[in-house]
Structure formats: structure tokens, C-alpha cells
N, C-alpha and C positions, 0 to 999 in steps of 0.2 A: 477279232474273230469275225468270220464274211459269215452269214447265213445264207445255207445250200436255199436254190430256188427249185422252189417242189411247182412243176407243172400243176396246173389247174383244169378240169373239166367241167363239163356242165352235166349236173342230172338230170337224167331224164325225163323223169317224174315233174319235179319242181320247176326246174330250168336254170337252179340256182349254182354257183361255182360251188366243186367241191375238188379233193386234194385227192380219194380214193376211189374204186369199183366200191358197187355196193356189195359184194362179196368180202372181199379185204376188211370194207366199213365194220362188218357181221364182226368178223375174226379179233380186230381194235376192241370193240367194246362186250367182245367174253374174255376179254385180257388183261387190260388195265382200266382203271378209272380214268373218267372222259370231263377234261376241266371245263365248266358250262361260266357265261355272265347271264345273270338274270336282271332284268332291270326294272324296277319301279317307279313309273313314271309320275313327278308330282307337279301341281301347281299352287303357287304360294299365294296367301293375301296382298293386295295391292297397297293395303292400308299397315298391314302386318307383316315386310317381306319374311321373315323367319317362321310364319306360322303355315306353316300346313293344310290347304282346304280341301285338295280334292286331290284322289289318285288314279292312274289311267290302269284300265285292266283291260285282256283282251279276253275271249270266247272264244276256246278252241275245242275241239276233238281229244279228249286223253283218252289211252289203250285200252282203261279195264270200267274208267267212271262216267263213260259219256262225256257231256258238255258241262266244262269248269269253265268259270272264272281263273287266272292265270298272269305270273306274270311273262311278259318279254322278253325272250332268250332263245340262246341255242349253243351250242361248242364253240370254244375257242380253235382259229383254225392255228395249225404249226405257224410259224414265225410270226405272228397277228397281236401285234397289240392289245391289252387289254381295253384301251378308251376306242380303241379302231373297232374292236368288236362290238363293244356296245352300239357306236351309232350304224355300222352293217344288221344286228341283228334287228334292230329301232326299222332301218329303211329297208328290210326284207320283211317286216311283218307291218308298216303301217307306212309303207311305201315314203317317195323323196320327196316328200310336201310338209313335209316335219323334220324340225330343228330340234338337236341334244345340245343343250346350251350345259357343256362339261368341265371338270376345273380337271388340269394335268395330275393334281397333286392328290385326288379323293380315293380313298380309301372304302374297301367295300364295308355297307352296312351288316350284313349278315352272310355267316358261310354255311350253308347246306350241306347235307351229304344225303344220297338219294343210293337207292339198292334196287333190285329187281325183287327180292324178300323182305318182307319186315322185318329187319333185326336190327337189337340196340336202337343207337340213334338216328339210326336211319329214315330219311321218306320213302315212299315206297315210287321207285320208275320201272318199270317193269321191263324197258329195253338196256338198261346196263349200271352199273356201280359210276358213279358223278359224283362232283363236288362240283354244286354250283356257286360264283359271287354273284352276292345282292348288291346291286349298285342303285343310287338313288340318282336319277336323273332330272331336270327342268325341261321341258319339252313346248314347242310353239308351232302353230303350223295346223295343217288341216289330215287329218289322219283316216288313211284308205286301207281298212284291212283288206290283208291279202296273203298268201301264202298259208300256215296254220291257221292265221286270225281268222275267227267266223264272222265278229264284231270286235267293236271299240268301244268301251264307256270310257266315260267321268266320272268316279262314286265323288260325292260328299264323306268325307272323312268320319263322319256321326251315323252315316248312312251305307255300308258296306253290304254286300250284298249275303246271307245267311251263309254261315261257315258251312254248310253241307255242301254248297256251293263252290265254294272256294278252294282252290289247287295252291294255296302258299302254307309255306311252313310257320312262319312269327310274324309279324310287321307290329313293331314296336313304337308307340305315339307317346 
């Protein structure tokens, strides 16, 4: 089966390719649920490769809470890979100086589901109903937020920054 080629535009706002009018965009997500990657970016012990030392988070604008801590993401586009989206959404928010070193075969860590209301199990997004994947990435390189990014940290893993702060739902160590 041939997958239809959906023309691509640029937004105007951003600058970045998108598939619809921001009109259309509105109508998609009072409609159905909008499939999100989110990525969590880590870096491993030298001494320890499997252990875990430090995680990358960005600084963005959310709708209703100011300035969170956050992870890396955005929609998955039609016909779009899921490992393709990751390192697009990686080089739209922390620009092409940084490397997703990704295994074909990974499987997401944690699956979201995000609402515009608080109900049940849901987080709260206040522009539409999503299911985001957490995916855990290795990442190298020198990282230039840009787009939603305000900033880029490193936490130390022992050192995270106070959950009032924080825009994740679980991150499990």
C-alpha cells in the first residue's frame, strides 16, 4: 500500500512545516485525539554505561501555568515515523547541533494521556485530548533552544528541579 503525499506548508508564526491551515488545525483537535512523542533526554555514566546521571529538560511557556520545566515534543505528523519524529521534534526545539543516538527497536517508556479538563486519568492540556509516547533518548551535541524552548538544562538525577515546577507526568528511576 503507497502512502498518499500530503503537501506540506510552512507556518507562519513558527516557520516550521506543517500539513494543515491553522483553521482545519482548530477543527483536528476539537475532534479526535492528537498522537504526541515526547522525549526524555538522558545521559549515562562513563564508568556506569546503564546508569542514569543526568536528564535534559527544556523551559517553555505552558497555556494556563507559566514557565515549566518540560519534556521535548510535539504531534506526530501523518505518514511520519515514529523515530523520525523524535529526532524532528529534538532539531526543532534544540536546533541541528544535537545528535539522538536511537535504537530502531525501542519501545516507549511511558504512555500519557493529556485532556483539556481534568478527568480520570488524564493530564491536563488545555488545547486538546493527546496521547502522548515517552520515549527515552541518548543525545550528544551542543543544544540551542529555540522554538517553544526558552532554555535547556541538565538536572542531575538526585537533583530535579521541585515538582511545582515540573510539566511531566511519572519519570520512573
Amino acid at each position: 500500500m503507497s502512502m498518499a503525499v500530503v503537501p506540506r506548508m510552512r507556518d507562519k508564526k513558527s516557520g516550521n512545516k506543517t500539513w494543515l491551515p491553522p483553521s482545519r488545525w482548530k477543527l483536528v483537535q476539537a475532534s479526535v485525539p492528537i498522537v504526541c512523542v515526547d522525549v526524555l533526554p538522558i545521559r549515562t555514566s562513563r564508568l556506569a554505561p546503564h546508569t542514569v546521571e543526568a536528564i535534559g529538560l527544556i523551559l517553555r511557556d505552558t497555556p494556563r501555568q507559566g514557565q515549566r520545566w518540560c519534556l521535548i515534543g510535539g504531534r506526530l505528523l501523518y505518514g511520519e515515523p515514529l523515530q523520525d519524529a523524535i529526532v524532528r521534534q529534538v532539531g526543532e526545539t534544540l536546533g541541528r547541533r544535537v545528535r539522538v543516538h536511537r535504537r530502531r527497536d525501542q519501545h516507549p517508556l511511558h504512555i500519557a494521556q493529556y485532556a483539556p479538563h481534568r478527568i480520570g486519568p488524564f493530564a491536563l492540556d488545555p488545547r486538546q485530548h493527546a496521547i502522548g509516547l515517552t520515549y527515552v533518548a541518548e543525545m550528544t551535541g551542543s543544544p540551542a533552544p529555540q522554538g517553544e524552548a526558552v532554555a535547556y538544562e541538565w538536572f542531575d538525577v538526585r537533583k530535579l528541579p521541585p515538582q511545582r515546577n515540573l510539566d511531566l507526568i511519572k519519570i520512573a528511576w
